[in-house]
N, C-alpha and C positions, 0 to 999 in steps of 0.2 A: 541763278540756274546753271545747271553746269554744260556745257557745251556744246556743240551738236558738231557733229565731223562730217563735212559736205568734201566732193569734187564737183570738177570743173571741167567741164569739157569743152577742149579748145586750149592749143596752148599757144599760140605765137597771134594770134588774130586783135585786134583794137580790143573789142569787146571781152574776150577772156581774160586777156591782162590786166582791165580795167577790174574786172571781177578778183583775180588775182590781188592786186592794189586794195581792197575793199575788205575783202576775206581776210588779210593775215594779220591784221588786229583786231578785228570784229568780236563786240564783247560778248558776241553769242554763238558766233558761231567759227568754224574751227577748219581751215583747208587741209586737208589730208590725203588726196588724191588728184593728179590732171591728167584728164587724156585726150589723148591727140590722134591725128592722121598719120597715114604712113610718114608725112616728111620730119614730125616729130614724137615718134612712139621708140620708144627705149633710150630715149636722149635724158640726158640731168637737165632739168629745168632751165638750171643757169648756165646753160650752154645755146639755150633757143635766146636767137636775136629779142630785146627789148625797144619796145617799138614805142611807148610813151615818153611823155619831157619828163619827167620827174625819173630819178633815180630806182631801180628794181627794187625794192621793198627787202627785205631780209625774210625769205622764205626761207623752211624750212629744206636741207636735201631729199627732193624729189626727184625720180624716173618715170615719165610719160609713159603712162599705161596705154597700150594697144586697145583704141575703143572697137574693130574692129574684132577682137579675139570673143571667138566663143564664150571665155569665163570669163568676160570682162564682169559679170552679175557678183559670181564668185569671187572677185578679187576684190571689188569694191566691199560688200561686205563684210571679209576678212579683214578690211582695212574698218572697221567698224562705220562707214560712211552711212549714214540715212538720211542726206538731201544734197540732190544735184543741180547744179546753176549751168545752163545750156548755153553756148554761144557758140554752135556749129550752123555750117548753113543748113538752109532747107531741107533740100532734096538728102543730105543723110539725118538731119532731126527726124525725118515720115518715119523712118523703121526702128530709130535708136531709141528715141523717149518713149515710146509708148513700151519698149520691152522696157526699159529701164522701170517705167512706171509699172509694169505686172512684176518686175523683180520685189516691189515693194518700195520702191526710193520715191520720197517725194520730190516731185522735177521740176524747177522755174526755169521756163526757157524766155530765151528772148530771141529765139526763131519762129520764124512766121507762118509754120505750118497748120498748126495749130489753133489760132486766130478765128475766134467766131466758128470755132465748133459745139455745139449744144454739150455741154456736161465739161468744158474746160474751159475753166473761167479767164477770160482776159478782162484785166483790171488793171487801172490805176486803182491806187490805194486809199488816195485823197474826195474819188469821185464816185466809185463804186463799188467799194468794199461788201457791201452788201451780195454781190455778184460771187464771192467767194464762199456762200452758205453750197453753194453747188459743188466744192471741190470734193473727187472722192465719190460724187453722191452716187455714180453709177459704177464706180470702181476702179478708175485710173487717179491717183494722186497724181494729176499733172494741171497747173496752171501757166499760164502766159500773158507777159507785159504786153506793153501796145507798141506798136510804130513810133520811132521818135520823133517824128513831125507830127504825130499827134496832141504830144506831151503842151508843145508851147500855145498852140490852141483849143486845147480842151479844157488846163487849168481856166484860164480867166473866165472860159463861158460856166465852168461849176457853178460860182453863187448866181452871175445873173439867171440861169436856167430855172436854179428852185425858188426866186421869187417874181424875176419876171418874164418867163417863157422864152424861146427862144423859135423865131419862125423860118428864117434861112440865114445862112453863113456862108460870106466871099473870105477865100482865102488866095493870098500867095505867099511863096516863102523864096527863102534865101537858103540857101542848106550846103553843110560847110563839108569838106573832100571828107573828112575822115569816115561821114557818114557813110562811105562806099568801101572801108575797107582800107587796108595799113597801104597799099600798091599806090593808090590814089594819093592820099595823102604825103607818099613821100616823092610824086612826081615832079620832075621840076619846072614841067611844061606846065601842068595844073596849079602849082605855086607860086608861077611866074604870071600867072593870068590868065591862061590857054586852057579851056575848060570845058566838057562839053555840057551846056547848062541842060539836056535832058537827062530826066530819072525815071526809066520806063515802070510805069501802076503806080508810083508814088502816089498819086491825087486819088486814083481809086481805092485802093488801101486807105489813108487819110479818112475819106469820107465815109466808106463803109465801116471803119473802127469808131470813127464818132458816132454814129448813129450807135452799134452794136454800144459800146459803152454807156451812152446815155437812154439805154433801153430798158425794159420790164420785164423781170420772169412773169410767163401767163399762164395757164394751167389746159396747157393742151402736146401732146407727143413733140418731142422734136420734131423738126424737119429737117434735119443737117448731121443727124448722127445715130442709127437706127438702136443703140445701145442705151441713150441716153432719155431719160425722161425730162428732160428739161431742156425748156425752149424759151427764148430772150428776144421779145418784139421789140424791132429796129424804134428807136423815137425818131417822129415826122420834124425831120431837120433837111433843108433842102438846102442843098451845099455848089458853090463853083468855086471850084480848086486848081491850082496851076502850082506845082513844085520845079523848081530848079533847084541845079549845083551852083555855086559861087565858090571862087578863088580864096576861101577864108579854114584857116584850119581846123577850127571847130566853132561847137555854136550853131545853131539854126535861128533864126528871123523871122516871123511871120507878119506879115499883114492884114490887116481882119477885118470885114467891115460886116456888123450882126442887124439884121430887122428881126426886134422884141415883140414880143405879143403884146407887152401892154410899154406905157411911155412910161418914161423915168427924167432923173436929174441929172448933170453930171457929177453933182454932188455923192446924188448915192449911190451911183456906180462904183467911183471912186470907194466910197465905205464900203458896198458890198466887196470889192476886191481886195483891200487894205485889212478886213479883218476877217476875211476867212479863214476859219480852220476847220480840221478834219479830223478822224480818227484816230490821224498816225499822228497828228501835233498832242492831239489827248492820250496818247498813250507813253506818249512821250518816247516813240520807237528810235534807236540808232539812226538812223540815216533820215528822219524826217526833219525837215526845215522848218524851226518855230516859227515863221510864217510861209505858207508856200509860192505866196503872192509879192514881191516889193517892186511899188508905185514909184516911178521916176520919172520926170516932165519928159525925159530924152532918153531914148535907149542907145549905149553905146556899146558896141560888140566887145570893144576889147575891154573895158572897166566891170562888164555886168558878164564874164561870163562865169566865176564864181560865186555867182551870186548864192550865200546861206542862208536865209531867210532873215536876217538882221542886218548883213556889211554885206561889203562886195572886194571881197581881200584879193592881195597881188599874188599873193605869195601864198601856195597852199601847199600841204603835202596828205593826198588823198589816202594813203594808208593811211592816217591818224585822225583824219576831222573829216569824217562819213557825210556832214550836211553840207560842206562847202561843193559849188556846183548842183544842190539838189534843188534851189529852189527857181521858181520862171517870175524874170522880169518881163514887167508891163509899164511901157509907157506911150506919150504922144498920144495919150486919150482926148476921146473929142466925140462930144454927142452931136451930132449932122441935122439930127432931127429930134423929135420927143419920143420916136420909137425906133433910131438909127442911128447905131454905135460903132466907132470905127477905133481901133488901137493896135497898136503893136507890140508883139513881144519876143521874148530872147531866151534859151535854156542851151544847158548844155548837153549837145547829144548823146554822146558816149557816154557819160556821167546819168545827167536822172532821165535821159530817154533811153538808157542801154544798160548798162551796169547796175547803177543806182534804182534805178527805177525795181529792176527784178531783185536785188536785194529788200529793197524795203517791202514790197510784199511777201518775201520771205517773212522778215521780222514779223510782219502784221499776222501773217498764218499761223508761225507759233506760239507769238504773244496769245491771238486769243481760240489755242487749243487745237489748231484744223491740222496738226500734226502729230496729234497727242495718239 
């Protein structure tokens, strides 16, 4: 297929250059635009600070488009662009995507404004692709990933959910600086151990995204977006969540303890987790992880956090191998009871809870036509 010319808005932040890293070899898709804030709009690209371990990728010469300008519509289209990857904060995602989305651009953000509004699908790809028949439907082509501490809790509960029910979920996590942004991450008091372990709505977010994701379109008006005819009943999941930050530079952690609706084994826990697959592993999408699930008796932060659905390699270079980092380890399983499941798992945030994550539902949209 021949290519599709996306920007990227955001140019110096974790998350855009992750997206950056991801885009410039992408066998489908094709970066031709970044835009930025005032501190880097009319700058050359390779002049804004890089802020990841891995070497700046060979981007093509670009100048950071002024997202604030009036023709930013007009530029990007001149630039032939028809899909934009968002990684600004909030409070200017409210006003940018959705005009971006009436210019016509189809938009994956991984800003959190957006999030559980009736008629913009927030999805994983592996859990709820199904959620994506609503993009468009009322006339904004804009969808949105989920919270990254969703990511490493949401995977495992998929298959136990659709065969053996899921009645509430304890969670605590571990969540590493970067998730706060480049500042954090290169503090030396926060590197050196000095932290401050509170993430103010993290748990709220969390828990409302998991219901919202493992919910059901039902066939009554929205309630959350007076535009949209479609509306997503929360699934009855009763959740206690506690988020921290830890001194760790990437990676999140979580700890899980699930009461199923019906008993099981640990045997087939284990099977159900070991051989789940999804859409994106059948379609065999760029950035999905021929398993999205690998079982290990012990999770260790620094060996699993490129974890690609097969190895867990030292040495990666994320322009070039899109699934390395995309899949969530699970280990230290242990059935407590015959309907009381406790495990841990590990992914990597910026990668398939930030970057990764909103590209490969890219993939998924155009692979089967919601872009067409």
């Amino acid at each position: 297929m021949a290519k599709r010319l996306c920007a990227v808005l955001g140019a110096s932040g974790i998350v855009s250059q992750r997206l950056q890293q991801r885009l410039v070899n992408h066998p489908w898709f094709e970066l031709a635009a970044i835009c930025g804030g005032p501190e880097t709009a009319g700058k050359p690209l390779n002049s804004i600070e890089w802020r990841l371990e891995q070497e700046r990728p060979d981007i093509a010469e670009i100048t950071v488009l002024d997202l604030s300008n009036s023709n930013i519509c007009k530029q990007l289209l001149d630039l032939g662009v028809s899909i934009v990857f968002s990684a600004i904060p909030s409070e200017i995602a409210q006003d940018v995507e959705p005009m971006l989305a009436e210019c016509g651009f189809a938009v994956f953000s991984n800003a959190s404004t957006y999030r559980r509004v009736d008629g913009i699908p927030l999805v994983i790809a592996e859990i709820n692709p199904q959620h994506m028949e609503h993009f468009a439907i009322d006339g904004l082509p804009l969808a949105c990933s989920t919270n990254c501490t969703l990511i490493p809790l949401a995977m495992p509960l998929a298959p136990l959910s659709k065969l053996l029910g899921i009645k509430s979920v304890t969670m605590r996590s571990e969540q590493a600086l970067s998730g706060a942004g480049w500042r954090l991450l290169f503090d030396e008091e926060a590197l050196a151990g000095s932290v401050d372990p509170e993430i103010p709505d993290e748990a709220r977010k969390t828990a409302t995204e998991l219901r919202y994701v493992f919910g059901q379109t039902i066939d009554e008006p929205s309630r959350k977006n007076p535009k949209s005819s479609v509306h997503i009943a929360n699934a009855s999941i009763d959740t206690d969540i506690v988020c921290q930050r830890v001194s760790r530079k990437d990676g999140h952690h979580v700890f899980v303890t699930v009461k199923l609706l019906n008993p099981t084994t640990l045997a087939e826990v284990k099977l159900l987790m070991s051989s789940f697959h999804a859409i994106p592993q059948l379609l065999n999408l760029p950035s999905a992880p021929t398993n999205p699930i690998q079982l290990v008796e012990k999770i260790d932060t620094n060996a699993h956090l490129w974890a690609d659905g097969e190895s867990f390699p030292k040495e990666v270079e994320p322009s070039s191998d899109l699934r390395a980092g995309m899949a969530i380890t699970v280990g230290n399983v242990e059935l407590m009871e015959s309907d009381v499941l406790s495990f841990e798992a590990f992914s990597h945030n910026t990668i398939r809870g930030a970057a990764g994550g909103v590209v490969l539902l890219a993939e998924f949209a155009l692979n089967e036509g919601y872009l067409d």
